[in-house]
RODO-2510 file (C-alpha; in nm, 4 decimals, decimal comma):
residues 453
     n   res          X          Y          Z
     1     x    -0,8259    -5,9310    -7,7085
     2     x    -0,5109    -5,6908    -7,7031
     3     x    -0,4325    -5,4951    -8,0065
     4     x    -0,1720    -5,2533    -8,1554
     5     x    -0,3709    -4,9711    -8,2984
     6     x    -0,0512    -4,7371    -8,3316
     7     x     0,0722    -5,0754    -8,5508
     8     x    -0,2323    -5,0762    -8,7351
     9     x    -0,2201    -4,7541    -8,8283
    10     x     0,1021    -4,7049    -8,9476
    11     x     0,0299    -5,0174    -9,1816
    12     x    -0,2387    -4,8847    -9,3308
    13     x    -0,0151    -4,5524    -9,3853
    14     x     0,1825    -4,7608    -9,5907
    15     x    -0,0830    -4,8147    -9,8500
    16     x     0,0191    -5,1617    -9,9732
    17     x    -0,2194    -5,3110   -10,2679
    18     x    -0,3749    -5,5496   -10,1699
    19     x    -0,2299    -5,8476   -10,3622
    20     x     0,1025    -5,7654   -10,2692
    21     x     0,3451    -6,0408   -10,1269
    22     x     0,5035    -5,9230    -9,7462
    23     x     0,8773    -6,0875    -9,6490
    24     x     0,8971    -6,0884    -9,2891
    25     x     1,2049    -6,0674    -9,1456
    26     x     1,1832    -6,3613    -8,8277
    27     x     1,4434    -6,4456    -8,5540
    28     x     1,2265    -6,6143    -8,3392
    29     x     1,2810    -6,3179    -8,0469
    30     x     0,9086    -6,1543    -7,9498
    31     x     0,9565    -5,8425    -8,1779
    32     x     0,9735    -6,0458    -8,5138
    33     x     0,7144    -6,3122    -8,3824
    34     x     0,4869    -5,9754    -8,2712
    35     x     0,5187    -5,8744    -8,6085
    36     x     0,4305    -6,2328    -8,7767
    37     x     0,1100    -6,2385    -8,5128
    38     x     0,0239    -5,8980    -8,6256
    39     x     0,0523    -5,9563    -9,0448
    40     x    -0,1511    -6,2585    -8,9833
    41     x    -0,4453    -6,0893    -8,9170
    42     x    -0,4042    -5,7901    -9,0835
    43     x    -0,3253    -5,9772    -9,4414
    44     x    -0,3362    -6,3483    -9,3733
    45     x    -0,0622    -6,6053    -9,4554
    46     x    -0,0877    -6,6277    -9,8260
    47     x     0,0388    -6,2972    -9,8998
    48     x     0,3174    -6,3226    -9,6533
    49     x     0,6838    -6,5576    -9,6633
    50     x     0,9453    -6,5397    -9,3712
    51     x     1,3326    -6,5461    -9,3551
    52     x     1,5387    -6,6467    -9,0809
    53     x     1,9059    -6,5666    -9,0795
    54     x     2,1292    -6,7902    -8,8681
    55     x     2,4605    -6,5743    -8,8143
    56     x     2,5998    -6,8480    -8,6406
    57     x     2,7466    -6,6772    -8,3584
    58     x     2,5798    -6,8040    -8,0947
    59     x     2,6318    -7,1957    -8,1063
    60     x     2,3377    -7,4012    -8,0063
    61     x     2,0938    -7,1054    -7,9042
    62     x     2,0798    -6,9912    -8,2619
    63     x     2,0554    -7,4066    -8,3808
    64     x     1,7310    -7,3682    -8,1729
    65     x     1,6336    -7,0139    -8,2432
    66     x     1,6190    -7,1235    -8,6378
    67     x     1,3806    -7,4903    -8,5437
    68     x     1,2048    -7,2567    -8,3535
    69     x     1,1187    -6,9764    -8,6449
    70     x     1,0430    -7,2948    -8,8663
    71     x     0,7881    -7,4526    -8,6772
    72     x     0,6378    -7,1596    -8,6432
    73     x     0,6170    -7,0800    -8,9989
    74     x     0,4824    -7,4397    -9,0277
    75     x     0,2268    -7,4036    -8,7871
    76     x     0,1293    -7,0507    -8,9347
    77     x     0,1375    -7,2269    -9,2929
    78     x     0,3435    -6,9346    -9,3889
    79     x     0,6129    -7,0090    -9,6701
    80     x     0,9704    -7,0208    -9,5255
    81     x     1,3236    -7,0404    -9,5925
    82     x     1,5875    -7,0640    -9,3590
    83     x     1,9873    -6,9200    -9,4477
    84     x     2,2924    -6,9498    -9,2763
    85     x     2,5882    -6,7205    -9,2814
    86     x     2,9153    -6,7592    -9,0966
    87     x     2,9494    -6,3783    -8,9958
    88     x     3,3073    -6,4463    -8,7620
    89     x     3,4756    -6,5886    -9,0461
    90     x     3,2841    -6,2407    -9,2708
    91     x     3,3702    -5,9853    -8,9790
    92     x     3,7388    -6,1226    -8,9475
    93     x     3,8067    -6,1235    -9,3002
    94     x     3,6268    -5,7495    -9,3891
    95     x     3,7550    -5,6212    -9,0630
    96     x     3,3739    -5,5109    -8,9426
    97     x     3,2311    -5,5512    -8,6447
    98     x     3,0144    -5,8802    -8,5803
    99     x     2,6906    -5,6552    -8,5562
   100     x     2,8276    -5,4414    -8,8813
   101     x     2,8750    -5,7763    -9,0792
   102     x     2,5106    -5,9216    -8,9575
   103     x     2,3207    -5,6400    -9,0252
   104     x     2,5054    -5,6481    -9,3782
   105     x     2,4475    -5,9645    -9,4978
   106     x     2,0738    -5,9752    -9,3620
   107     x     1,9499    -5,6790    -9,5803
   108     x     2,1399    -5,8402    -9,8628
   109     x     1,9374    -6,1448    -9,8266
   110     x     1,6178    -5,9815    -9,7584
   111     x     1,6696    -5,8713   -10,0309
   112     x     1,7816    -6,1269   -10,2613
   113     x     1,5088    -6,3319   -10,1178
   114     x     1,2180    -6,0557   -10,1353
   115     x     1,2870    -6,1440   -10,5477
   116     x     1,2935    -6,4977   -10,4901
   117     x     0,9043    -6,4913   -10,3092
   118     x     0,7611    -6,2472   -10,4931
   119     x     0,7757    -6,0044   -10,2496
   120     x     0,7428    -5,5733   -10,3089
   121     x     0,7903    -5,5237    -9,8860
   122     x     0,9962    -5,6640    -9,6332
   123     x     0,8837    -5,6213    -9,3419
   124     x     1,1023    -5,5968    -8,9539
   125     x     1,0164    -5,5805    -8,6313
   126     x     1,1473    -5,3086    -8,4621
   127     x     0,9415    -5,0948    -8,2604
   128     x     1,0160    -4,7692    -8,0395
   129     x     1,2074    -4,9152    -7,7992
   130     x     1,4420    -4,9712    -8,0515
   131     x     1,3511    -4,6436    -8,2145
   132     x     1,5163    -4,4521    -7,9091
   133     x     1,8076    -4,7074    -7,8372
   134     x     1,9083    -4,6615    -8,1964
   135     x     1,8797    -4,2311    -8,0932
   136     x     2,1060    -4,2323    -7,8272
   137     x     2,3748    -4,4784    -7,9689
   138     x     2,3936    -4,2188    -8,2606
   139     x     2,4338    -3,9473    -8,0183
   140     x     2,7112    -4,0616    -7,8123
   141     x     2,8688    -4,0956    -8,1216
   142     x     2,7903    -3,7709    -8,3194
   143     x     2,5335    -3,8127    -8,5122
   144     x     2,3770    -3,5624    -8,7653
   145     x     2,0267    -3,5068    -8,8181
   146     x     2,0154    -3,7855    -9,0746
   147     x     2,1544    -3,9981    -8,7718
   148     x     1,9219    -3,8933    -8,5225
   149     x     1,6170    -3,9682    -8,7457
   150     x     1,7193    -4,3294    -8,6058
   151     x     1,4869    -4,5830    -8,7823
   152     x     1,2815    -4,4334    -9,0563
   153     x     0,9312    -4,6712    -9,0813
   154     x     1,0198    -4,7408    -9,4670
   155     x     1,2742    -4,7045    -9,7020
   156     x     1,3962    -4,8888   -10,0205
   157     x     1,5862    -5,1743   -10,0335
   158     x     1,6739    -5,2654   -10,4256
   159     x     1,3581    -5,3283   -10,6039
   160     x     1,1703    -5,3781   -10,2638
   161     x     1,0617    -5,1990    -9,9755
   162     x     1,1436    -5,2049    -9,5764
   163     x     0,7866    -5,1623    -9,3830
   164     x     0,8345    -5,1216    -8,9917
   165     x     0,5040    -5,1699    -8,8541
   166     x     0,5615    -5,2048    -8,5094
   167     x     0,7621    -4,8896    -8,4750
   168     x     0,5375    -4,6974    -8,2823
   169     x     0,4694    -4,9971    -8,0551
   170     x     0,6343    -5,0195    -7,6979
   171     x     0,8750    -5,3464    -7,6231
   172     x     0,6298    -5,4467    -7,2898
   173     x     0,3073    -5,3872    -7,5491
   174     x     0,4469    -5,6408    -7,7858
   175     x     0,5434    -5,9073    -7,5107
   176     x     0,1685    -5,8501    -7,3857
   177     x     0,0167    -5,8749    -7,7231
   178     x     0,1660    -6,2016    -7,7543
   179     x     0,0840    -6,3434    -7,4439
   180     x    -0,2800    -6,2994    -7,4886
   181     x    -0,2634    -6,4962    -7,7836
   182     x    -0,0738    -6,7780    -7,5853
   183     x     0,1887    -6,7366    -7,8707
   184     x     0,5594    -6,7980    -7,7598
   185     x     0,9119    -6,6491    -7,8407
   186     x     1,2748    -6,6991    -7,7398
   187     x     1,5427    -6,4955    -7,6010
   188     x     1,8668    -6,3776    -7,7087
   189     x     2,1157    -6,4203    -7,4325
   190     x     2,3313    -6,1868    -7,6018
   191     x     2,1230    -5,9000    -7,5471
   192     x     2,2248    -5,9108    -7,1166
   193     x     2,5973    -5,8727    -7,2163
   194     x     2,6933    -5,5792    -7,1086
   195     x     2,9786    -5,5669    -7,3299
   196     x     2,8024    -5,4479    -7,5944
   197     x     2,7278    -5,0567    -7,6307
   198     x     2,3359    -5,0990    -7,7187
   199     x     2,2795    -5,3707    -7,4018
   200     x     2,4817    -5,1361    -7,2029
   201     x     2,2389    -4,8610    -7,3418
   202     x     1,9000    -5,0552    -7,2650
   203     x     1,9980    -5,2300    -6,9505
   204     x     2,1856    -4,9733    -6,7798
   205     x     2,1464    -4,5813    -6,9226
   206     x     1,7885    -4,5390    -7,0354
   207     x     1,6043    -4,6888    -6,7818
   208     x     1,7849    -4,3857    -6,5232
   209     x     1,6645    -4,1504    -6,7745
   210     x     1,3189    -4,3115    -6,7580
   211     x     1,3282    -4,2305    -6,4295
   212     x     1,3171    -3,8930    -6,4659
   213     x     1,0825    -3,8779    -6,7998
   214     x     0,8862    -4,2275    -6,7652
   215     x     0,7534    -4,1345    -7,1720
   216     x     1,1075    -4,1571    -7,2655
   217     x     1,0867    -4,3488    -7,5787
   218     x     0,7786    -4,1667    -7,6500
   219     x     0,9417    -3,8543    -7,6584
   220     x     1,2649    -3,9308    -7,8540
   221     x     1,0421    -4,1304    -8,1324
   222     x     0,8462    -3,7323    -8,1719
   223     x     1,2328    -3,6207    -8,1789
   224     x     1,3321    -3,8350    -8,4202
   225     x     1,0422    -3,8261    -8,6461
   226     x     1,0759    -3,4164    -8,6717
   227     x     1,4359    -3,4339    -8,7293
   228     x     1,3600    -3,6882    -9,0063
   229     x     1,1133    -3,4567    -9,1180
   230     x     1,3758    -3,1739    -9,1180
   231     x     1,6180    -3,3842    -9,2818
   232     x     1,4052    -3,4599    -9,5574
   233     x     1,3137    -3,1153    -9,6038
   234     x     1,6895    -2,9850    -9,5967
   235     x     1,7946    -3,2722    -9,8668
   236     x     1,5108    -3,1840   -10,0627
   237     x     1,6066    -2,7952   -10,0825
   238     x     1,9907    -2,8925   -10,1588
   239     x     1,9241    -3,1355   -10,4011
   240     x     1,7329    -2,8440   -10,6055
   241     x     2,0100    -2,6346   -10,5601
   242     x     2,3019    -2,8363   -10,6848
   243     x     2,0993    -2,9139   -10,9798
   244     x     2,1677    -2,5433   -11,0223
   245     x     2,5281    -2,5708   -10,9690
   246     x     2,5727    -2,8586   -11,2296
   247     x     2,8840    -2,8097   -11,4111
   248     x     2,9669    -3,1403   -11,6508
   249     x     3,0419    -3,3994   -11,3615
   250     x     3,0902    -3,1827   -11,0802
   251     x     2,9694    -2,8797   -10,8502
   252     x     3,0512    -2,5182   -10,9666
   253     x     3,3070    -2,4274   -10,6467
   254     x     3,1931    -2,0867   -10,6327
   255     x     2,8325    -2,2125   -10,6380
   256     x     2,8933    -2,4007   -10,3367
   257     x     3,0573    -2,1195   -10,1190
   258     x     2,7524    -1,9069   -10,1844
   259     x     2,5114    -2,2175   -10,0574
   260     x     2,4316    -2,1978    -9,6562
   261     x     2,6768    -2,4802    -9,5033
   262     x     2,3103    -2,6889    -9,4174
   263     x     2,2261    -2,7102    -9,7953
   264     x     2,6086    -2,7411    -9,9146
   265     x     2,7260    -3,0015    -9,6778
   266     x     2,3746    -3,1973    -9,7883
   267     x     2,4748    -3,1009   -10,1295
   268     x     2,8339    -3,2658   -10,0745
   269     x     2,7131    -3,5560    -9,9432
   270     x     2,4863    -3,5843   -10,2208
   271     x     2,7658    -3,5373   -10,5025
   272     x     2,9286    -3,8192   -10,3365
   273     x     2,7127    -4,0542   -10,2867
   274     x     2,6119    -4,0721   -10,6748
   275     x     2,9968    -4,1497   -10,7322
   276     x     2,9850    -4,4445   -10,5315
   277     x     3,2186    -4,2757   -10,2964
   278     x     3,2136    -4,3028    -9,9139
   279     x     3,1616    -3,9717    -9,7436
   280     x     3,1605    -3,8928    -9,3599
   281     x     3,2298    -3,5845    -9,1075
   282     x     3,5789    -3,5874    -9,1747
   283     x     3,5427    -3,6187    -9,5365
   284     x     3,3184    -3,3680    -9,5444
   285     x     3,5494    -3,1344    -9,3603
   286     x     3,8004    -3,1645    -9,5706
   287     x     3,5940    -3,1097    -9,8690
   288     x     3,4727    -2,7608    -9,6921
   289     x     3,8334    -2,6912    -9,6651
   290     x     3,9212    -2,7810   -10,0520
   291     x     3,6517    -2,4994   -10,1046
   292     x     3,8261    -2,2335    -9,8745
   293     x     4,1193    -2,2310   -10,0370
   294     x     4,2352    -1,8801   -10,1584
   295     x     4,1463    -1,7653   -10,5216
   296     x     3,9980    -2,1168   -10,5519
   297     x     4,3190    -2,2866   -10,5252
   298     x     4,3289    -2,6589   -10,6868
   299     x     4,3624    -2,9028   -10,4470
   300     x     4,2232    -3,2778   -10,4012
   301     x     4,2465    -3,5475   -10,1515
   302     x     4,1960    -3,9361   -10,1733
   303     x     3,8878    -4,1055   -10,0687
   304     x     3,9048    -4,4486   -10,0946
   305     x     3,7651    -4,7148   -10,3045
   306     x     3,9642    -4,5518   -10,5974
   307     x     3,8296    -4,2235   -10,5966
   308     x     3,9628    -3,8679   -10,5127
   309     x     3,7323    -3,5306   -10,4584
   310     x     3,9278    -3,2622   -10,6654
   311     x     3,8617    -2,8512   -10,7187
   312     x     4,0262    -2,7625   -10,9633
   313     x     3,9209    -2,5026   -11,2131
   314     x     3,6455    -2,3834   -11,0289
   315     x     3,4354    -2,7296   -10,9966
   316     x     3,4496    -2,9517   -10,7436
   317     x     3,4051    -3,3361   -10,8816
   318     x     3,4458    -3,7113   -10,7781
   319     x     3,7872    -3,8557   -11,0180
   320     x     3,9717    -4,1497   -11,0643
   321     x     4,2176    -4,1593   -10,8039
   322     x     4,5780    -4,2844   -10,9455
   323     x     4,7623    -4,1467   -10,6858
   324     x     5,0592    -4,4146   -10,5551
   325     x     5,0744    -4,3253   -10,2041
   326     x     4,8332    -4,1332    -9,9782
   327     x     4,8403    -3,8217    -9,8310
   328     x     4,8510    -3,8097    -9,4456
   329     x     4,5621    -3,8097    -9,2398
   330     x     4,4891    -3,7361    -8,8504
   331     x     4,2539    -3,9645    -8,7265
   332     x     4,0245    -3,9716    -8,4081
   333     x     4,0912    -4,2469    -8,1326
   334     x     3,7731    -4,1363    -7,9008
   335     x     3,4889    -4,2817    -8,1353
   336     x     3,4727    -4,5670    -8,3764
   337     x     3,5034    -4,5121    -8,7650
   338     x     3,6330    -4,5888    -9,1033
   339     x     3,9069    -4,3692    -9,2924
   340     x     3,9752    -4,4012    -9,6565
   341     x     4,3474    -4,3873    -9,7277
   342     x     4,4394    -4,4711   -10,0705
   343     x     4,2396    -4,6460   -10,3553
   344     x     4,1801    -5,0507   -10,2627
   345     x     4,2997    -4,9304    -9,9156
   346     x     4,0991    -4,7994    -9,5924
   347     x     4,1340    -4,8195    -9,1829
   348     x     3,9075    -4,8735    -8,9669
   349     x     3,8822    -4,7890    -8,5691
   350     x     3,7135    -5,0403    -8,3553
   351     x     3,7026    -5,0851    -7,9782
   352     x     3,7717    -5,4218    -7,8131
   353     x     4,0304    -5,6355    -7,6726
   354     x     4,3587    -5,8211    -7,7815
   355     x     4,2481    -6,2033    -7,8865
   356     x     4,6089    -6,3000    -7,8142
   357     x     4,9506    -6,3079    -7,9683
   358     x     4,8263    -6,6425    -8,1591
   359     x     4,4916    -6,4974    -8,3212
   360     x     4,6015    -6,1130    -8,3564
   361     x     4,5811    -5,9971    -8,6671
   362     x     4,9036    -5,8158    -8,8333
   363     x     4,6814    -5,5632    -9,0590
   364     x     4,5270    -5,4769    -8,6979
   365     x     4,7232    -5,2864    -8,4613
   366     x     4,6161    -5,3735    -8,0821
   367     x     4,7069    -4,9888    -7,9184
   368     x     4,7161    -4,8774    -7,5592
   369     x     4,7693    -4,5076    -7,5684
   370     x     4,5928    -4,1849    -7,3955
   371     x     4,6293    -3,9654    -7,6828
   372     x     4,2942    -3,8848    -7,8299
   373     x     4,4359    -3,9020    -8,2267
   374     x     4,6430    -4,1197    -8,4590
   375     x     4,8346    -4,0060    -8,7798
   376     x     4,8196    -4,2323    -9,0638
   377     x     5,0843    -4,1642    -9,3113
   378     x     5,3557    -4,3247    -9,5790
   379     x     5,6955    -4,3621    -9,4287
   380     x     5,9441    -4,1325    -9,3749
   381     x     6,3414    -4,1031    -9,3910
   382     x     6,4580    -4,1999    -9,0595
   383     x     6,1437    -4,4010    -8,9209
   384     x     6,2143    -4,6636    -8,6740
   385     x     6,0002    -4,9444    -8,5533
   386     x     6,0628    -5,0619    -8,1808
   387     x     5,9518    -5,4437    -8,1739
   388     x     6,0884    -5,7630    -7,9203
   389     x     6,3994    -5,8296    -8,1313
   390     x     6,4517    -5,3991    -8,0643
   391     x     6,5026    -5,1321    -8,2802
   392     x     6,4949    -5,1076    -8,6738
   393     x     6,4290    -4,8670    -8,9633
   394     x     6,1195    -4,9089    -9,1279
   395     x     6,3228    -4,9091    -9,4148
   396     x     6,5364    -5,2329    -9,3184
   397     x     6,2403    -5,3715    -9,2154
   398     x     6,0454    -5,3577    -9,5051
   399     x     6,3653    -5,5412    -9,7139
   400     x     6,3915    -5,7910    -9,4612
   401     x     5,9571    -5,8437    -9,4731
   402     x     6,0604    -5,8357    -9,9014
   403     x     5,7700    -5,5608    -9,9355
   404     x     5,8600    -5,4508   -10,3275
   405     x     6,0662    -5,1065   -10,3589
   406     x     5,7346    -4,9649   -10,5909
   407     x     5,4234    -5,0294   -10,2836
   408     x     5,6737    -4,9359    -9,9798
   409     x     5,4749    -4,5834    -9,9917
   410     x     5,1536    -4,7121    -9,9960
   411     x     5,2283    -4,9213    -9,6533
   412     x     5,0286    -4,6887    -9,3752
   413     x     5,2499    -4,5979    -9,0942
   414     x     5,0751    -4,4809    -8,7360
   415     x     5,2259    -4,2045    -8,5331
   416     x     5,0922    -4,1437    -8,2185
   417     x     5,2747    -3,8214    -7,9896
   418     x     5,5341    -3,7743    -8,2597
   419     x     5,6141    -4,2093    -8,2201
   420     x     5,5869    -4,4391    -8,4343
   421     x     5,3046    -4,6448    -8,3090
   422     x     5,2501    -4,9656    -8,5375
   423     x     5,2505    -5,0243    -8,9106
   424     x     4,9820    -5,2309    -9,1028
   425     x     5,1564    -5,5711    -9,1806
   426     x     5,3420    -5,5606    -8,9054
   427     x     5,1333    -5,4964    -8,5996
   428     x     5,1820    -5,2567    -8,2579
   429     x     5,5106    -5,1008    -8,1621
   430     x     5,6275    -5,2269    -7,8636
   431     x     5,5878    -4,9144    -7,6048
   432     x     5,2004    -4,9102    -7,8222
   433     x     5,1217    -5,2818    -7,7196
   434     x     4,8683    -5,4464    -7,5898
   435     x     5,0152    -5,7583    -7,4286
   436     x     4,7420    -5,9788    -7,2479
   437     x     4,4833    -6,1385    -7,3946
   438     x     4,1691    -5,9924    -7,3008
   439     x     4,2903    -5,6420    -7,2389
   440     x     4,0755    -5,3351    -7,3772
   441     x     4,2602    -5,2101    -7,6676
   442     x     4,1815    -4,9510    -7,9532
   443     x     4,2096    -5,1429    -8,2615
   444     x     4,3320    -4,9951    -8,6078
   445     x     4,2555    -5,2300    -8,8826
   446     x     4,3750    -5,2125    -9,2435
   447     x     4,0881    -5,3480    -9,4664
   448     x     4,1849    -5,4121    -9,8320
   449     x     3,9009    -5,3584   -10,0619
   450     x     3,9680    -5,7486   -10,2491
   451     x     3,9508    -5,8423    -9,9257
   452     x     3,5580    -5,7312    -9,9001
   453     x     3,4423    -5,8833   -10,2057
***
């Protein structure tokens, strides 16, 4: 009988006790069934519990995807539970992405319901295959390092921890594991839709580059385990130099400018992350350029979610942010991406298409344009918005929408070429507007932060 040494090794590199309780995380595709078959015999049932998450996307194939993961979990005698999240209604209402809002609300309930079965692990299915899809989607769009590690085999999640067994596993190894064992599994039709970047990736891109390196996902899991590797030594080495550079709730500046730009953007990262504040490239640029400044110049910029990154006096820290309005920032059209604007107040940059005059949202702006940036910014004397009923100053327009005199500032404007392109509340300008349903269009959203709670 077929089995997955690679699997079974990295398990027992885990080093689990022995009494303690796996989740497993269970679809119904092969990968999670795979890894179900493969607990089974490593640990046997009592020590293990599934959860299947119905995101309710994709009508009556996920209705049978979830009787499917039950009866197996009631032919494997394997305790079970079964949870069911409308993810449209989540995505439309946050402004994410259907596969950002599902992967979201599935950790949170692995989570929540690791606790509820006594579980320490939780354990997923992915396997290499996924390991090098997951590399090359980061790639096309930038990725660092800690990107390109792509799917590390375990990490926390609250007071539990996320196992990967099958990660050095192929996809056609699992399929054939399964089929020995005259053990079943069901397909996502999504996964042949084209329209989405990672099916475009697996059906399409990598198998021509397996044609020139057959190993290909062999290769880029090695790649992606040494960059982890790398990334965990870098992080390591920062982290014991900004304990150096500890000045009350911040990072001596000067401390900082003397740090190689490896260990100080780590080091960045790092100071932000304990403040609860969002950090990205951008972000992090900007930071780089608060320490540049001449004679350590104050200066501070907002970053969202209430916060601002200040240097001032020679230490750069995370603070309240009061400001009213936001200062103006350039932001890229080419790639996907969130940009804090303002406390309470972000955008977002998705790719898609225009649902429609009847379903478009006016905190989204629906953009045709060629011009590879957008600047978000608060109004300005003399700004004009070109809609169907013609011309007006943003100024009018806000009196006749009744925004209040006191939050006019904090309404994000988008210039695109020097135009005004759309404002948040108010949708596209006209010459900026996608018209048919259907059509590709960069979309801008506005997300609110009481909007995401």
């Amino acid at each position: 009988m077929r089995e997955l040494p690679e699997a079974k090794a990295l398990f027992s590199s885990f080093e689990i006790p022995k009494d303690a309780r796996i989740l497993v995380g269970l679809s119904g595709g092969c990968d999670s069934v795979a890894l179900l078959t493969f607990l089974l015999e490593e640990v046997g049932r009592e020590r293990l519990a599934a959860l299947h998450v119905n995101h309710l996307i994709r009508g009556e194939e996920a209705e049978r995807d979830e009787a499917f993961s039950r009866a197996l979990a009631e032919k494997t005698g394997v305790r079970f539970a079964a949870v069911r999240r409308d993810i449209p209604r989540e995505a439309k209402k946050s402004g994410r992405s259907l596969e950002e809002a599902a992967r979201e609300a599935r950790y949170a309930l692995f989570e929540e319901y690791a606790g509820r079965f006594s579980c320490r692990y939780v354990a997923l299915g992915h396997h290499r295959d996924d390991l090098c899809e997951t590399f090359f989607f980061h790639l096309i769009r930038g990725a660092g390092k800690r990107g390109l590690s792509s799917i590390p085999p375990q990490r926390k999640l609250g007071e539990a921890t996320v196992i990967r067994p099958l990660l050095h596993q192929g996809k056609e190894e699992l399929r054939a594991f399964l089929l020995e064992r005259g053990e079943n599994w069901m397909e996502d039709s999504t996964n042949a839709d084209p329209a989405y970047t990672r099916n475009h990736l697996r059906a399409i891109v990598l198998p021509e580059l397996e044609k020139i390196n057959p190993r290909l996902s062999e290769r880029t899991a090695e790649l992606a385990e040494e960059f982890r590797e790398e990334e965990e030594f870098l992080s390591s080495l920062a982290r014991g130099e900004a304990e150096k550079l500890r000045v009350a709730d911040g990072l001596s500046s000067d401390g900082l400018r003397s740090l190689p730009r490896p260990l100080r953007a780590r080091a960045i990262r790092d100071l932000l992350e304990e403040a609860g504040a969002p950090w990205s490239r951008e972000i992090l640029r900007r930071a780089e350029a608060l320490l540049e400044k001449e004679e350590n110049a104050p200066g501070a910029f907002s970053l969202g979610r209430g916060r601002r990154l200040e240097n001032r006096l020679g230490v750069l820290r995370v603070q309240r942010d009061r400001r009213e309005s936001f200062l103006p920032l350039e932001i890229s059209l080419e790639k996907e991406g969130e940009y804090p604007l303002c406390p309470g107040l972000s955008a977002k940059v998705l790719f898609g298409t225009f649902p429609g005059k009847e379903k478009a949202d006016k905190n989204t702006l629906y953009l045709r344009t060629r011009e590879k940036t957008c600047l978000l910014r608060p109004r300005r004397t003399g700004d004009a918005f070109v809609g169907t009923y013609g011309k007006k100053s943003l100024k009018k327009l806000m009196i006749d929408r009744k925004i209040p005199r006191e939050t006019r500032e904090k309404v994000p404007v988008a210039e695109i070429g020097g135009e005004i392109a759309g404002l948040m509340g108010e949708g596209a300008s006209l010459p900026f507007r996608v018209k048919a349903p259907g059509e590709d269009a960069i979309q801008i959203v506005f997300i609110h932060e009481t909007e995401e709670k």
